[in-house]
C-alpha positions in Angstrom: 37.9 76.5 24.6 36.0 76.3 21.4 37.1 79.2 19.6 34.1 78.9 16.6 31.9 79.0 19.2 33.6 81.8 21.2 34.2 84.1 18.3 30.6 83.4 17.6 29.5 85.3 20.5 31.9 88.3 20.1 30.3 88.9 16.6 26.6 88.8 18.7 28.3 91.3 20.6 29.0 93.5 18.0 25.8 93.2 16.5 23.8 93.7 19.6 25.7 96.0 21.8 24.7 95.0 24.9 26.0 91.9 26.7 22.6 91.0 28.0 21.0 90.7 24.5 24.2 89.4 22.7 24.1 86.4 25.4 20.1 85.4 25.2 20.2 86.0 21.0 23.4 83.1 21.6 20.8 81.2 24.1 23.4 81.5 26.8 23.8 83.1 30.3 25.5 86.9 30.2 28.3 85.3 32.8 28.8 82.6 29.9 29.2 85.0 27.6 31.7 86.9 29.7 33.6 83.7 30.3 34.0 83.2 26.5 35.1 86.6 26.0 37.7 86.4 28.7 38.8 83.0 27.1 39.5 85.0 23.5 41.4 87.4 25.0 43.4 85.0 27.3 43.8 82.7 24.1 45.4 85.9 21.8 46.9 88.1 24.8 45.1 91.4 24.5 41.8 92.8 25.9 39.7 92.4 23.6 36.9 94.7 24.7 36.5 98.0 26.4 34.9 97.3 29.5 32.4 99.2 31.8 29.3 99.1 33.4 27.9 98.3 30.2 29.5 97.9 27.1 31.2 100.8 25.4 32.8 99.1 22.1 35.7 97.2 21.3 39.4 98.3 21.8 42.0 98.1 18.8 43.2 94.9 19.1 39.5 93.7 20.0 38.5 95.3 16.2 40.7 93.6 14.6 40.1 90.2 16.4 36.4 90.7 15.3 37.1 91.0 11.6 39.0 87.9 11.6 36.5 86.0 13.1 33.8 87.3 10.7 35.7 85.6 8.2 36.9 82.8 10.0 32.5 82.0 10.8 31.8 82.9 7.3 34.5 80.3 5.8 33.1 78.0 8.4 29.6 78.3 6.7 31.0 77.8 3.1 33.0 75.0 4.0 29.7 73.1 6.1 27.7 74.2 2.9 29.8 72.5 0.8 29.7 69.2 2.4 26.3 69.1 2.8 25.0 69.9 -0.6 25.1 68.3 -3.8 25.2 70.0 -6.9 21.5 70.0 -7.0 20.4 70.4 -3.8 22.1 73.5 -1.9 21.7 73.5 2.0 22.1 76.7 4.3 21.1 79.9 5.3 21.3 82.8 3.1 20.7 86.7 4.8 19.8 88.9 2.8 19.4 92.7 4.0 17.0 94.7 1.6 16.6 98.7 1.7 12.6 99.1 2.9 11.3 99.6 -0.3 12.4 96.7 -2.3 10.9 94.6 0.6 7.9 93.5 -2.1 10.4 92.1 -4.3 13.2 90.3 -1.9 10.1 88.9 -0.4 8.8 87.3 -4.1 13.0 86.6 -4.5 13.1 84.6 -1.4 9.8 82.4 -1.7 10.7 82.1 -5.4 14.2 80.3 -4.5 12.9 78.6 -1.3 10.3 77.2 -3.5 13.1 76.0 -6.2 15.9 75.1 -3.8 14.2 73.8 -0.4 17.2 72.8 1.6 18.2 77.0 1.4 16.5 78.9 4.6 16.4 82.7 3.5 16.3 85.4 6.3 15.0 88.8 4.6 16.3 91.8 6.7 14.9 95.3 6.1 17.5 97.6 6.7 19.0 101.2 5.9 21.2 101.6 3.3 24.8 101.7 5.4 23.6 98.8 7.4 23.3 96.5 4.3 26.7 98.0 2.9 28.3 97.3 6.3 26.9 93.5 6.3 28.2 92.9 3.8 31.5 93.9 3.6 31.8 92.2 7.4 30.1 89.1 6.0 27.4 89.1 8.1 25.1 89.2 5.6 24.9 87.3 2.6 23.4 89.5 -0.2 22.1 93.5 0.1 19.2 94.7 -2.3 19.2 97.9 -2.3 20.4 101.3 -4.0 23.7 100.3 -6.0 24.6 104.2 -7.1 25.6 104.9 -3.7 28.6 102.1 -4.2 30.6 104.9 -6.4 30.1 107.7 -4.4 30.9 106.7 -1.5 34.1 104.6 -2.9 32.6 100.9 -1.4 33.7 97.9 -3.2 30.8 95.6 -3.5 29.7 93.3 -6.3 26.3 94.4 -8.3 23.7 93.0 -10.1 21.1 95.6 -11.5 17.1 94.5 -11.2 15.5 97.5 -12.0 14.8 100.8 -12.0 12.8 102.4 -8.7 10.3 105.0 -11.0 8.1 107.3 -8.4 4.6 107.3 -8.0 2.1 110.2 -6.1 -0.3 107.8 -4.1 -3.6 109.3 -3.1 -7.3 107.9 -2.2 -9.5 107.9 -5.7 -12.1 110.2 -6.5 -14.3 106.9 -7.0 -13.7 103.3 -5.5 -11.8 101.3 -8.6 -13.4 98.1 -9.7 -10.9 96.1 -6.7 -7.9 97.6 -8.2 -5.5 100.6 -7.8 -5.6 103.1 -10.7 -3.0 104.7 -12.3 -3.9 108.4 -13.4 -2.3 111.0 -15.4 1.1 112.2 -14.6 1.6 115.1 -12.0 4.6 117.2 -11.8 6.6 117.4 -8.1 5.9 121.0 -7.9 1.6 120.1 -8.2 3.0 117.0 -5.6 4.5 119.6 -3.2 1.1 121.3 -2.4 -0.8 118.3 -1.3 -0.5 117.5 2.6 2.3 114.1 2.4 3.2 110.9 4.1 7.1 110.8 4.1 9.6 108.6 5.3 11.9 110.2 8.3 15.0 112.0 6.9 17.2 109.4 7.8 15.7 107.1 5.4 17.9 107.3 2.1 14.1 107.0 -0.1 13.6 110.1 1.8 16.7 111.6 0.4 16.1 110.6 -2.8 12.4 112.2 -2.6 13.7 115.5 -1.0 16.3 115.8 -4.3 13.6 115.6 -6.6 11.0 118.3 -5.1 14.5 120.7 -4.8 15.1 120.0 -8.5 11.9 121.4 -8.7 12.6 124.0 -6.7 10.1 123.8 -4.0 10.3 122.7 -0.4 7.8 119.8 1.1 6.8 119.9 5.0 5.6 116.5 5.4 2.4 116.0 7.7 3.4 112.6 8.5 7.0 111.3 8.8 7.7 107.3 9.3 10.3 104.5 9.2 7.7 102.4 8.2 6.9 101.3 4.6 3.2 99.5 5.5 2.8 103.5 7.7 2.8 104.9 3.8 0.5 103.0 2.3 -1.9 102.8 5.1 -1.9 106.2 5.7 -3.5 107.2 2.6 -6.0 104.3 3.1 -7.1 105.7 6.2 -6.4 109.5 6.5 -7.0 112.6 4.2 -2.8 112.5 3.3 -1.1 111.3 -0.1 2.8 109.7 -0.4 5.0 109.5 -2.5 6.1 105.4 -3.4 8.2 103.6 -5.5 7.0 101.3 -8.0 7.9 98.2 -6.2 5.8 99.8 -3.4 3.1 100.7 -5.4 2.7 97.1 -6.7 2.5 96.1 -3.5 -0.7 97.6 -2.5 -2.5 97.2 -6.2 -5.0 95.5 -4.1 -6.5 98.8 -2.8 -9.3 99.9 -5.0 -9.5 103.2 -3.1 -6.2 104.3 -4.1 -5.0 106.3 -7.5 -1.0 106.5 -8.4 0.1 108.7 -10.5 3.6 109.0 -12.2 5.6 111.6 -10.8 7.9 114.0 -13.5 9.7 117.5 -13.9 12.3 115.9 -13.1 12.2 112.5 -13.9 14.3 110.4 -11.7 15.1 107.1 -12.2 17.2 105.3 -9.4 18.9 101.9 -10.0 18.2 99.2 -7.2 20.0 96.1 -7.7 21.3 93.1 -5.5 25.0 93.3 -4.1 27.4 91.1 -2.7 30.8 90.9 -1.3 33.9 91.1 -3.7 36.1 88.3 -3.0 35.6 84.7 -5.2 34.6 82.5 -2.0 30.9 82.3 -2.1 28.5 80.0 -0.3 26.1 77.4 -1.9 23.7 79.6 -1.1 24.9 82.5 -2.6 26.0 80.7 -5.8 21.5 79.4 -6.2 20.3 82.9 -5.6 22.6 84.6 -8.0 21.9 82.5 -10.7 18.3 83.0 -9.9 18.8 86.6 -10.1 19.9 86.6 -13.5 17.1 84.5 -15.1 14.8 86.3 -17.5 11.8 84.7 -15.9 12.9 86.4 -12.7 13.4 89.1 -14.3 10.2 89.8 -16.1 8.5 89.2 -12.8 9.9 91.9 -11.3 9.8 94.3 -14.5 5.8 93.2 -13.9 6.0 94.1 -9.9 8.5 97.5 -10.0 9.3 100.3 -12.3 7.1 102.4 -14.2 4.5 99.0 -13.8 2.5 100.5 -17.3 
């Protein structure tokens, strides 16, 4: 048996859920995978997973199996890293999972290091806030971007690096067509925001819970016309339709391209939110990880994304 290879395919299982998908996202058969799986538990003496018609989840032994072989993969990666980079030239894969609306920025991040370190393949993930925090502290992912505050509160132990500061923006079409650009106009209270008919993210969304604290800080309730996952569903929404939205600044960079739209700062109560990459605690870190960190805390990096997020005036 080759146990890399076999552990490799419980982790798919974990992250898919569903034999069929696990097996084709391993380009393997399902009765291959099932073979493999039998083979762990033969190998270690305990079932492994909970088995039905479909799969239902792992059993206690079968969670613990999986944890060690998340780090058993991920010191498989350093190690291969290792031996095929020079000090130079890093080699390898680097996953990065990145809250919605720092998408703009991870995706500048990741062409900006591909672009300096060619041998490193990034994979840019948009995911929800617990998702990223669970990556990484299973090591399936490399680095999070995302909201670092909620580390604290909910008592997770991840490594931070702050970026920037995710200011708030009310996005609307322009009384007049902008000369090719977006224009920023005056500020508007969330109270003046909470009358106008709004594009929101779905309440599962932590931007969404973020937004909903700052309208009850100002002490009125918002019935969005139009909820979505989708961060390009914002924007495009106000583009098209007779609705405004509330963005970030990173988001709001994004689309400074639209000479029909008008942002304007958001206050009463001004809320600031930190965003910032993470990454798992621990001192073994990959090639990889080692290039984009030290990317991350360059001040040319950095001024690009004080020019691309934040208050942007």
């Amino acid at each position: 048996m080759n146990l890399l290879g076999s552990l490799k395919y419980l982790v798919a299982l974990d992250e898919h859920k569903h034999f069929g998908r696990a097996a084709q996202a391993c380009h393997i058969t399902q009765p291959a995978l099932s073979n493999a799986l039998r083979a762990i538990e033969q190998e270690f003496g305990c079932a492994i997973v909970t088995r039905g018609r479909s799969f239902i989840g792992f059993t206690p032994e079968g969670q613990r199996v999986l944890a060690s072989a998340r780090r058993m993969l991920h010191e498989r990666e350093c190690l291969q890293q290792d031996l095929q980079s020079t000090r130079d030239r890093p080699v390898g894969s680097l996953r990065i999972g990145v809250v919605p609306t720092a998408v703009p920025i991870a995706a500048r991040f990741a062409a900006r290091l591909q672009a300096r370190h060619p041998s490193i393949a990034p994979v840019v993930l948009s995911l929800s806030s617990p998702e990223i925090e669970a990556g990484l502290e299973s090591l399936s992912l490399d680095l999070g971007l995302g909201y670092t505050d909620r580390l604290a509160e909910l008592g997770i132990r991840l490594g931070t690096l702050p970026q920037y500061a995710e200011h708030y923006f009310l996005v609307r079409r322009a009384p007049s067509a902008g000369a090719g650009r977006l224009r920023f106009g005056q500020t508007m209270r969330w109270a003046e925001a909470a009358e106008l008919p709004l594009c929101l993210l779905t309440p599962d969304m932590h931007n969404r819970a973020l937004v909903d604290g700052a309208f009850a800080a100002a002490r009125v309730v918002v019935t969005p016309v139009i909820q979505t996952n989708s961060i390009l569903t914002l924007a495009l929404s106000v583009v098209a339709g007779d609705v405004c939205s509330v963005l970030p600044g990173a988001l709001v960079g994004a689309v400074r391209g639209y000479g029909e739209l008008e942002a304007l700062p958001l206050a009463d109560p001004k809320v600031l939110t930190p965003v910032g990459f993470m990454f798992p605690p621990g001192d073994r870190s990959s090639r990889t990880q080692e290039a984009a960190m030290a990317l991350a805390r360059e001040p040319a990096w950095m001024a690009q994304v004080a020019a691309n997020s934040g208050a942007l005036v």
